[in-house]
N, CA, C and O atoms as a Tinker XYZ file with bonds, in Angstrom:
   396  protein
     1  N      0.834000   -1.168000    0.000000    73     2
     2  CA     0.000000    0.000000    0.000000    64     1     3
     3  C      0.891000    1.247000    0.000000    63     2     4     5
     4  O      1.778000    1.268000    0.853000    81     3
     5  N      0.752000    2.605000   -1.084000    73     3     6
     6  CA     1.141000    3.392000   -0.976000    64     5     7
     7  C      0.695000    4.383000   -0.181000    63     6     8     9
     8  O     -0.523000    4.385000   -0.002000    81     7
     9  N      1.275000    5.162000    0.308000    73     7    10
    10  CA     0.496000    6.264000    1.598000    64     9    11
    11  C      1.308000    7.603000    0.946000    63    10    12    13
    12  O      2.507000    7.850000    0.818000    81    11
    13  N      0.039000    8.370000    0.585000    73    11    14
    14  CA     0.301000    9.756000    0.037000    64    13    15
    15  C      0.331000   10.926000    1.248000    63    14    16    17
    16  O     -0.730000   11.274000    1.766000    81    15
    17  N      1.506000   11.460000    1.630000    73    15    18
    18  CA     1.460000   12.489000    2.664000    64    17    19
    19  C      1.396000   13.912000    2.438000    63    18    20    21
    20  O      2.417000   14.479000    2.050000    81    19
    21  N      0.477000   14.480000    2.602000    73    19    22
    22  CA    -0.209000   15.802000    2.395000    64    21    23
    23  C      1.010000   16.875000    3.432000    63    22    24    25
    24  O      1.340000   16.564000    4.577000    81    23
    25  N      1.418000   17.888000    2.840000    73    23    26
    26  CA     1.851000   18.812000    3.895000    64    25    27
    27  C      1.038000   19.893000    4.201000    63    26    28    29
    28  O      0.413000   20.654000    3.463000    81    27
    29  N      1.178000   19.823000    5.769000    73    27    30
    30  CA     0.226000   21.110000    6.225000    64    29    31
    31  C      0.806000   22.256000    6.733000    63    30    32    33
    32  O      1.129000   22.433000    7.908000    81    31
    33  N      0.947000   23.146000    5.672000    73    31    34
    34  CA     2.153000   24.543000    5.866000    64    33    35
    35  C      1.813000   25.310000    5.145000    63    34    36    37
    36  O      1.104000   25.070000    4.168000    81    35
    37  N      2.274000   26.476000    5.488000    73    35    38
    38  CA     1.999000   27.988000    4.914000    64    37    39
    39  C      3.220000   28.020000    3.920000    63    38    40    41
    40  O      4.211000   27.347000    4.202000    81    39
    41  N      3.200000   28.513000    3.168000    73    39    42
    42  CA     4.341000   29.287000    2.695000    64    41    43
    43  C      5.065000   30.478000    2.987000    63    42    44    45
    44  O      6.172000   30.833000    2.583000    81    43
    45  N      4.064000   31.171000    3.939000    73    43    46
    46  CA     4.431000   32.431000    4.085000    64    45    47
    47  C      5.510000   32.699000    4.962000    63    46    48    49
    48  O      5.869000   31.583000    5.337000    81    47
    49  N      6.224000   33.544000    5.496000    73    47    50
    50  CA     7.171000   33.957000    6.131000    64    49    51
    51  C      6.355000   34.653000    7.368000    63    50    52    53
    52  O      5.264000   35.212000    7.257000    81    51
    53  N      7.279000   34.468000    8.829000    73    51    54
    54  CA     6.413000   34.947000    9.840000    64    53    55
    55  C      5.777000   36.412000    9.750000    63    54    56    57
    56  O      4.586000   36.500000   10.049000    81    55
    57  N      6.562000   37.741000    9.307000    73    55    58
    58  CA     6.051000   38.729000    9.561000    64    57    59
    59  C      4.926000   38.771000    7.912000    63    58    60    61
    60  O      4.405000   39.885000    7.862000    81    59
    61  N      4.613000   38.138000    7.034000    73    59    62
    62  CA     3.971000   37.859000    6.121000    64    61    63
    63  C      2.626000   37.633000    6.805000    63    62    64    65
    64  O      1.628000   38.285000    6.495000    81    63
    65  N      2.631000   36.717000    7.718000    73    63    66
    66  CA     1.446000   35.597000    8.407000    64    65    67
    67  C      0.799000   36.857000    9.168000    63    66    68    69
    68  O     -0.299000   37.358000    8.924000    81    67
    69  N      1.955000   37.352000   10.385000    73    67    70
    70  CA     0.910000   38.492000   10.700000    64    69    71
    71  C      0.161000   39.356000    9.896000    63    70    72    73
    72  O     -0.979000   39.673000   10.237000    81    71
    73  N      0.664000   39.764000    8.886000    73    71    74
    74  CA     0.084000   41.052000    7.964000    64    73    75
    75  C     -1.211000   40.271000    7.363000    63    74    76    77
    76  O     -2.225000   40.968000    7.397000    81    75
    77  N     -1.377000   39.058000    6.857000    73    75    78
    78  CA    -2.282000   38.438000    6.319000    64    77    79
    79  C     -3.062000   37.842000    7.184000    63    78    80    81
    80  O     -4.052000   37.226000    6.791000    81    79
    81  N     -2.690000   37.945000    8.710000    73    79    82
    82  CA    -4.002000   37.439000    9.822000    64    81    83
    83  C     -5.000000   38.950000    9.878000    63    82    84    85
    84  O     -6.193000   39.223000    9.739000    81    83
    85  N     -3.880000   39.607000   10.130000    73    83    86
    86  CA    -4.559000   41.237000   10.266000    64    85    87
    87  C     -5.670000   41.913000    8.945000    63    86    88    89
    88  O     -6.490000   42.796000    9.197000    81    87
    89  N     -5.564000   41.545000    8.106000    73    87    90
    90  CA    -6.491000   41.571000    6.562000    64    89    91
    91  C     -6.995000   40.650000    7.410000    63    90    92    93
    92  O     -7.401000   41.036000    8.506000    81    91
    93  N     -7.046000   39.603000    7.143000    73    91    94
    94  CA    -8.607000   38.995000    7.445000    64    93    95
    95  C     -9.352000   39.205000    8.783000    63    94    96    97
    96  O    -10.510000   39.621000    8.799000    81    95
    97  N     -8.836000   38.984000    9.619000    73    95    98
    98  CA    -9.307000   39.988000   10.923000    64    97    99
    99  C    -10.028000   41.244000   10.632000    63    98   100   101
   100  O    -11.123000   41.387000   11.177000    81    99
   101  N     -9.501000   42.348000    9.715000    73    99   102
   102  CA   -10.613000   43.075000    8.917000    64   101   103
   103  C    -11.704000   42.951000    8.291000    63   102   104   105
   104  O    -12.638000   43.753000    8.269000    81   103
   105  N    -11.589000   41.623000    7.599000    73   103   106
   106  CA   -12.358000   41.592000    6.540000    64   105   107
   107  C    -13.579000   40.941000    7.785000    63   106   108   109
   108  O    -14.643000   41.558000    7.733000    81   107
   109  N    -13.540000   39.950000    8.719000    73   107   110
   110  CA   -14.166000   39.178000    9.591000    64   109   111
   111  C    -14.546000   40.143000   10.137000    63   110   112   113
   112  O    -15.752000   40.044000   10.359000    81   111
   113  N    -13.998000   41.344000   10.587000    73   111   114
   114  CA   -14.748000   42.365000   11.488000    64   113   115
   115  C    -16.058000   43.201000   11.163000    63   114   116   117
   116  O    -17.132000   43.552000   11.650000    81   115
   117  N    -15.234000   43.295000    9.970000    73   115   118
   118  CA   -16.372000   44.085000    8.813000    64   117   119
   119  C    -17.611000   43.542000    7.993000    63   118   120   121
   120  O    -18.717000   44.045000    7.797000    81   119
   121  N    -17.207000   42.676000    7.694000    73   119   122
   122  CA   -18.386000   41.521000    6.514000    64   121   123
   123  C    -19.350000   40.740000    6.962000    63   122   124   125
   124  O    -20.558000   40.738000    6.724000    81   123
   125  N    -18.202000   39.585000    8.136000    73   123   126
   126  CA   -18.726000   38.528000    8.598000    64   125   127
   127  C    -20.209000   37.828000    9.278000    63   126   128   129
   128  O    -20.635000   37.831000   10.433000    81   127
   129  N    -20.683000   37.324000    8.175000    73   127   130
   130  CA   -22.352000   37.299000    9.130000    64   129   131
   131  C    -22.339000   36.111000    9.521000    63   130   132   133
   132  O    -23.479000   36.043000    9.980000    81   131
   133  N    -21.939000   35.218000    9.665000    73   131   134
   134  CA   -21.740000   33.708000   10.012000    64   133   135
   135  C    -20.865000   32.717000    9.808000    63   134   136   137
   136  O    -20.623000   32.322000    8.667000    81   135
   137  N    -20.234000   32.151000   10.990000    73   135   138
   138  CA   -19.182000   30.960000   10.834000    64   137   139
   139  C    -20.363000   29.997000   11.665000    63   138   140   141
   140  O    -21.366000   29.951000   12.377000    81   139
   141  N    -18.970000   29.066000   10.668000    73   139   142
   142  CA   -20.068000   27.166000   11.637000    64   141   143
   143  C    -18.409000   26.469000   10.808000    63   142   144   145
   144  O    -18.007000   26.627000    9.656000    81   143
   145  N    -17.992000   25.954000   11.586000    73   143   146
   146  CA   -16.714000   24.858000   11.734000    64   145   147
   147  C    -17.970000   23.717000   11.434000    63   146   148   149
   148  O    -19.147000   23.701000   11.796000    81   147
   149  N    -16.880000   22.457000   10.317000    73   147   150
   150  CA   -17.596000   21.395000    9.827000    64   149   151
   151  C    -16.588000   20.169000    9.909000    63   150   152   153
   152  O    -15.445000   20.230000   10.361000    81   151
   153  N    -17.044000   19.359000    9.534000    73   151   154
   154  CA   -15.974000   18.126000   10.088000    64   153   155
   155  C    -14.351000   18.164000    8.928000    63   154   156   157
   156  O    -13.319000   17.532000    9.157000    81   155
   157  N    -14.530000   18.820000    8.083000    73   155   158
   158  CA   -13.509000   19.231000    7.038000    64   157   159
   159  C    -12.821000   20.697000    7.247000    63   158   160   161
   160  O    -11.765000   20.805000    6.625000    81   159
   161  N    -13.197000   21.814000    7.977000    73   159   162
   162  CA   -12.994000   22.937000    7.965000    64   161   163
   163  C    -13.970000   23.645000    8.623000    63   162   164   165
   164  O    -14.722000   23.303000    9.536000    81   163
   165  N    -13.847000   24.707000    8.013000    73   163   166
   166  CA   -15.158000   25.759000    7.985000    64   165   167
   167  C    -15.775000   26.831000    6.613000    63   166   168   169
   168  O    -15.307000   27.291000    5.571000    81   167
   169  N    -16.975000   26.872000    7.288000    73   167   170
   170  CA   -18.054000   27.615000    6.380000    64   169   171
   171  C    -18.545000   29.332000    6.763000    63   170   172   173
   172  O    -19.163000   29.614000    7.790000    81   171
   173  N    -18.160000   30.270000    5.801000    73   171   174
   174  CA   -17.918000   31.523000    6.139000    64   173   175
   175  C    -18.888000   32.064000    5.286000    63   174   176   177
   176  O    -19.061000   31.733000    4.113000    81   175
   177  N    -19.786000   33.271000    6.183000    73   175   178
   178  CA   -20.846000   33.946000    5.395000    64   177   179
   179  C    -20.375000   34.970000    5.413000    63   178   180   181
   180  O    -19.910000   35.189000    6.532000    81   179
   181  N    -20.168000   36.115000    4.452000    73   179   182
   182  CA   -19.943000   37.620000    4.141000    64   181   183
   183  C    -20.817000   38.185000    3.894000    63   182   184   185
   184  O    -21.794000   37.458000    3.717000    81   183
   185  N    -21.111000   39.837000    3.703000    73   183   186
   186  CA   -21.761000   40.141000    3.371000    64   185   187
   187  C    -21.429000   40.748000    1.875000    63   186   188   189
   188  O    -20.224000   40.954000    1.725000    81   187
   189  N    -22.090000   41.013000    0.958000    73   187   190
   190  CA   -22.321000   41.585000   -0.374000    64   189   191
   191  C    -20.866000   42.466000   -0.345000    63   190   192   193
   192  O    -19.828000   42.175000   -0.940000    81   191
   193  N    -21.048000   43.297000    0.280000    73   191   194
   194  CA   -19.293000   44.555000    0.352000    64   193   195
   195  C    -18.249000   43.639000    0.793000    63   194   196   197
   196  O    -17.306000   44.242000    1.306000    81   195
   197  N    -18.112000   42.304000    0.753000    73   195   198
   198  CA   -17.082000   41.689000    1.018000    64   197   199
   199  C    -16.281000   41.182000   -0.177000    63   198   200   201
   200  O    -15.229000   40.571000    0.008000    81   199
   201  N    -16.702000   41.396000   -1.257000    73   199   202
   202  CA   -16.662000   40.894000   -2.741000    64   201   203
   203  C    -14.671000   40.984000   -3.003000    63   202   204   205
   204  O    -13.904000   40.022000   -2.969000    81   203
   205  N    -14.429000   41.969000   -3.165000    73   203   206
   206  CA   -13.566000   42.300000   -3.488000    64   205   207
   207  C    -11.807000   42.027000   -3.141000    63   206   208   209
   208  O    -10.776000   41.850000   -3.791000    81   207
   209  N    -12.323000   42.144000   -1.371000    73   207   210
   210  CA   -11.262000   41.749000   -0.781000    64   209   211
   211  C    -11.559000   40.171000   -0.042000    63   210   212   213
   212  O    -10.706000   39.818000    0.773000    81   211
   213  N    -12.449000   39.448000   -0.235000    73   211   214
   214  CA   -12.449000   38.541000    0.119000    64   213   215
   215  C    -12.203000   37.623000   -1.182000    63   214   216   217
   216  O    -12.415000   36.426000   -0.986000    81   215
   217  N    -11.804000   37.973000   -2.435000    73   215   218
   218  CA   -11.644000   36.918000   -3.934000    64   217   219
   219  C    -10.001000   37.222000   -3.557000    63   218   220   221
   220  O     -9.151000   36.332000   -3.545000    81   219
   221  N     -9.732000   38.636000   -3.258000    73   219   222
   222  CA    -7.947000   38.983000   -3.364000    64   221   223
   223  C     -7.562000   38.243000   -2.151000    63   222   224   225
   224  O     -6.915000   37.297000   -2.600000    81   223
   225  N     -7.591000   38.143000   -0.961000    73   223   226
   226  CA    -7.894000   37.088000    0.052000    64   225   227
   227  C     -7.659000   35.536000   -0.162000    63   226   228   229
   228  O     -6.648000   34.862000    0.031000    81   227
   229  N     -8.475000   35.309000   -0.461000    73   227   230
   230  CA    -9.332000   33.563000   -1.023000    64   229   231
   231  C     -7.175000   33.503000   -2.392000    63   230   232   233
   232  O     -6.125000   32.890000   -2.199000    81   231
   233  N     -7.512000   34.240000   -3.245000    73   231   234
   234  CA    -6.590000   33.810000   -4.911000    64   233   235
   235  C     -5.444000   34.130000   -3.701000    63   234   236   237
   236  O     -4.400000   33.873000   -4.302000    81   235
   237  N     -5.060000   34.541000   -2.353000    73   235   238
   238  CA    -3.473000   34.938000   -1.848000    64   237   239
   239  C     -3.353000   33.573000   -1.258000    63   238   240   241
   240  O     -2.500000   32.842000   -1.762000    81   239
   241  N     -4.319000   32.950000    0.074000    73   239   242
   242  CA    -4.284000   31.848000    0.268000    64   241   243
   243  C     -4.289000   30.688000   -0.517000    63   242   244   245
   244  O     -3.693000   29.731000   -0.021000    81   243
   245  N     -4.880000   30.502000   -1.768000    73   243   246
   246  CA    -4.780000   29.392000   -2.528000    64   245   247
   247  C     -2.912000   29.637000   -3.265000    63   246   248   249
   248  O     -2.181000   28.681000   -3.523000    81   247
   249  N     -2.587000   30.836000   -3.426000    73   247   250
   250  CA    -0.688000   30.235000   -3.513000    64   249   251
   251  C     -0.314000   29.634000   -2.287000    63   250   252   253
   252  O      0.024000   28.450000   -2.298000    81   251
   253  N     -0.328000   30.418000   -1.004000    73   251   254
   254  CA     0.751000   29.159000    0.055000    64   253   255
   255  C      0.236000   28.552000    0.594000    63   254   256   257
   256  O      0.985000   27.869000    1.292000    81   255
   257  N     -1.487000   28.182000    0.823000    73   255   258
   258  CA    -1.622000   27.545000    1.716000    64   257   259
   259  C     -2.886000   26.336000    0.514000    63   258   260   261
   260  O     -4.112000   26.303000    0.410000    81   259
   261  N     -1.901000   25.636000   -0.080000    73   259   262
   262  CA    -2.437000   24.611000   -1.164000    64   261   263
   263  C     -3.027000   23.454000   -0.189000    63   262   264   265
   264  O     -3.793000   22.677000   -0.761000    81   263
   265  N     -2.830000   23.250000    0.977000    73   263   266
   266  CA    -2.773000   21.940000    1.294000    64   265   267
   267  C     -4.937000   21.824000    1.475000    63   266   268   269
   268  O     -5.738000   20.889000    1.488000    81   267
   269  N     -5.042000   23.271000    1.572000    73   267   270
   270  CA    -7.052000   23.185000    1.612000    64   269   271
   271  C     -7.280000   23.371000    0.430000    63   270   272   273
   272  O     -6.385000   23.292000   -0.411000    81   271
   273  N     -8.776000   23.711000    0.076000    73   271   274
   274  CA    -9.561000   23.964000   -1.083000    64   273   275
   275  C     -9.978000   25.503000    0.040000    63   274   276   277
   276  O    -10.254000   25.780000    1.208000    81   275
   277  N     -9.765000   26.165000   -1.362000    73   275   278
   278  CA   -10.807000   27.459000   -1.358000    64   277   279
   279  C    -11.938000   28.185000   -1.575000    63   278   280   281
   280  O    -11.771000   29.356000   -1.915000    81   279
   281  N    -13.227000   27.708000   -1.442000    73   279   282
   282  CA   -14.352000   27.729000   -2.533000    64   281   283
   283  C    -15.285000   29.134000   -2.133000    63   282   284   285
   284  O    -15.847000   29.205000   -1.040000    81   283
   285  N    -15.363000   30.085000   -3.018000    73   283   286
   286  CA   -15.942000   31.240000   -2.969000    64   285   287
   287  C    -17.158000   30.575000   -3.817000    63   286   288   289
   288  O    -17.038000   29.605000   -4.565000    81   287
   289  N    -18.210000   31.207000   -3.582000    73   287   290
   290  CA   -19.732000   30.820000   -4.055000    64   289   291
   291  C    -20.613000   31.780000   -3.906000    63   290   292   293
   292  O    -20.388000   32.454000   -2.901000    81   291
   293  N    -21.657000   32.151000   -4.600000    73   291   294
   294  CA   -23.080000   33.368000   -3.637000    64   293   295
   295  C    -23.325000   32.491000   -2.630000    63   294   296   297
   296  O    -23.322000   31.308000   -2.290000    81   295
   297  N    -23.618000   34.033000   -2.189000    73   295   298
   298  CA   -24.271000   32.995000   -0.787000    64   297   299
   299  C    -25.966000   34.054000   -0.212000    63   298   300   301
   300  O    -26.463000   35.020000   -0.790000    81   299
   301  N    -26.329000   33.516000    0.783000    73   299   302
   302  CA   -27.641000   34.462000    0.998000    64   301   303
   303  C    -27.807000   35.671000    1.241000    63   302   304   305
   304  O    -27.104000   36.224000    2.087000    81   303
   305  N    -28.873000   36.409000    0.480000    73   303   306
   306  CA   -28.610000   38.166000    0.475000    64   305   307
   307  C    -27.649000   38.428000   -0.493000    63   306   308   309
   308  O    -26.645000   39.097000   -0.246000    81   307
   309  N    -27.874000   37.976000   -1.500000    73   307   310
   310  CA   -26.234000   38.655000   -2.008000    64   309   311
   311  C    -25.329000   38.690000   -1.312000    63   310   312   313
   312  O    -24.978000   39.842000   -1.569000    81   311
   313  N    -24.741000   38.402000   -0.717000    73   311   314
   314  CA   -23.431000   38.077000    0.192000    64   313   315
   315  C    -22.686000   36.777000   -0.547000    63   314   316   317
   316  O    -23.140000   36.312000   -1.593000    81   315
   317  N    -21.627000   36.299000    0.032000    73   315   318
   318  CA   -20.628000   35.079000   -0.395000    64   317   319
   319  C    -20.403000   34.491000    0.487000    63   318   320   321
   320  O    -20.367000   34.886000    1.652000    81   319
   321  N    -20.160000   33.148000   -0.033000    73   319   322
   322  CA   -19.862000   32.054000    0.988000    64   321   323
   323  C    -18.847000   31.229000    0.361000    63   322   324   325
   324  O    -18.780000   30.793000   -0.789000    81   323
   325  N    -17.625000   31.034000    1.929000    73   323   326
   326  CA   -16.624000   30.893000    1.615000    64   325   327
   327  C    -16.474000   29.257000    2.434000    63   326   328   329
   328  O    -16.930000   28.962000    3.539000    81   327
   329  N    -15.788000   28.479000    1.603000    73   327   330
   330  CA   -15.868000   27.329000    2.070000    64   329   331
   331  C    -14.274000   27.142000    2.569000    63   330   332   333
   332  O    -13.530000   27.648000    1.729000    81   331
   333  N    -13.595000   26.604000    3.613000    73   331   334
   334  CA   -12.063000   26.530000    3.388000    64   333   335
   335  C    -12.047000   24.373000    3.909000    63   334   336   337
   336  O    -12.580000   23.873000    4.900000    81   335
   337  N    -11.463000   23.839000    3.097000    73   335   338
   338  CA   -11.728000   22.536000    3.652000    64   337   339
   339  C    -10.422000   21.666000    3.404000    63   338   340   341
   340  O     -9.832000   21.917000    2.353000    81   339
   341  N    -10.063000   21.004000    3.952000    73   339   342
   342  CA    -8.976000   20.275000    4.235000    64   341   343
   343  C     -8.747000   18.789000    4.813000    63   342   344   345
   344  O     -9.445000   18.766000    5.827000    81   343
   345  N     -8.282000   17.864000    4.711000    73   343   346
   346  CA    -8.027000   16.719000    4.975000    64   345   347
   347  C     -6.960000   16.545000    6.351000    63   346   348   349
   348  O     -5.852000   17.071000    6.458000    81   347
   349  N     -7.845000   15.383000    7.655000    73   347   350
   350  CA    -6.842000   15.083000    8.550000    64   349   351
   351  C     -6.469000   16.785000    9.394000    63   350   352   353
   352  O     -7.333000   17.560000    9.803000    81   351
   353  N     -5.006000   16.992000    9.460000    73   351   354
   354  CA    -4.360000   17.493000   10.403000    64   353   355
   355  C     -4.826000   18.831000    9.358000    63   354   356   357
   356  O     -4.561000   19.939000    9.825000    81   355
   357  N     -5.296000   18.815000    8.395000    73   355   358
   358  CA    -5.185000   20.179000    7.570000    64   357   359
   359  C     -6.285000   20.959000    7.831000    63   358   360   361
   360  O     -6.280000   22.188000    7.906000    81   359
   361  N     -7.547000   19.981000    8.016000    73   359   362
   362  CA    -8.900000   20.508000    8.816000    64   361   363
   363  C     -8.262000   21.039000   10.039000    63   362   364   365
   364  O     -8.153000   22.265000    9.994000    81   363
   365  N     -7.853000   20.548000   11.007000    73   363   366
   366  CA    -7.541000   21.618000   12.261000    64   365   367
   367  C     -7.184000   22.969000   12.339000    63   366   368   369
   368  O     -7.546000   23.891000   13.070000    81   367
   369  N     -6.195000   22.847000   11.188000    73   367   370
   370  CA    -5.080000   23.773000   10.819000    64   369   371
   371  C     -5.890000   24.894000    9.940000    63   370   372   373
   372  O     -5.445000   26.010000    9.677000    81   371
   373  N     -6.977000   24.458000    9.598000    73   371   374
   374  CA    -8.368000   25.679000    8.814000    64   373   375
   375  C     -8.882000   26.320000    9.971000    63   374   376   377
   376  O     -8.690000   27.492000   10.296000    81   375
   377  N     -9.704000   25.264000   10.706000    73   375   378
   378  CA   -10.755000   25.385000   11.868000    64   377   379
   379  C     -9.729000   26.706000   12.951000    63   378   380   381
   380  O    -10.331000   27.689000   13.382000    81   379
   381  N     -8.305000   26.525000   13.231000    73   379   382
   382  CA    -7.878000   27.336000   14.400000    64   381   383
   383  C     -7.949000   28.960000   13.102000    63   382   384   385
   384  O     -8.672000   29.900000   13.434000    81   383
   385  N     -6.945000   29.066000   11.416000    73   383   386
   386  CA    -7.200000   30.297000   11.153000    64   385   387
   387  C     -8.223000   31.177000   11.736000    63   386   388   389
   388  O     -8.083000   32.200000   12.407000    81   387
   389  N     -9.205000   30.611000   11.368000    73   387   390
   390  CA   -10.829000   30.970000   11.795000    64   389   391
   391  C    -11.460000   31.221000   12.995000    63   390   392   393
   392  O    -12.569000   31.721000   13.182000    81   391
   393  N    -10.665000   30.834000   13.771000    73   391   394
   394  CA   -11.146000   30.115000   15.429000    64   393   395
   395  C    -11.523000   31.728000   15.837000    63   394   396
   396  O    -11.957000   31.996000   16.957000    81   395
């Protein structure tokens, strides 16, 4: 049996990570109408004015942090819904960004 090992890592560099917790910490302060953690990740509701910086957001994380899926979608009210989902140790590693 072959066993395929997923890495669960950022690419980013530490003072990178802060600057890109702090954007989304904005964007969550400002937008955010609903989280719910799922057995894969979590599920993120925005509102409509979240459009912009939550796609530039979503396309920065899908370069270093490959090891999830990123899924932007409408979501209710005109707003977006952001899916982040991951396998094993990579779900945790979604669920705390978010926490």
């Amino acid at each position: 049996m072959t066993r395929r090992l997923i890495s669960v890592a950022c690419d980013l560099e530490q003072s990178e990570l802060g600057q890109r917790r702090l954007q989304w910490d904005a964007l969550i302060e400002q937008a955010l109408v609903e989280k719910q953690t799922t057995d894969r990740g979590v599920r993120l509701v925005f509102d409509r004015g979240a459009e912009l910086e939550l796609v530039r957001l979503v396309g920065a994380e899908r370069e270093c942090c490959g090891f999830a899926s990123w899924i932007v979608t409408p979501g209710p009210g005109g707003g977006f819904l952001l899916e982040v989902e991951a396998d094993g140790m990579g779900a945790d590693a979604v669920r705390s960004m978010f926490a």
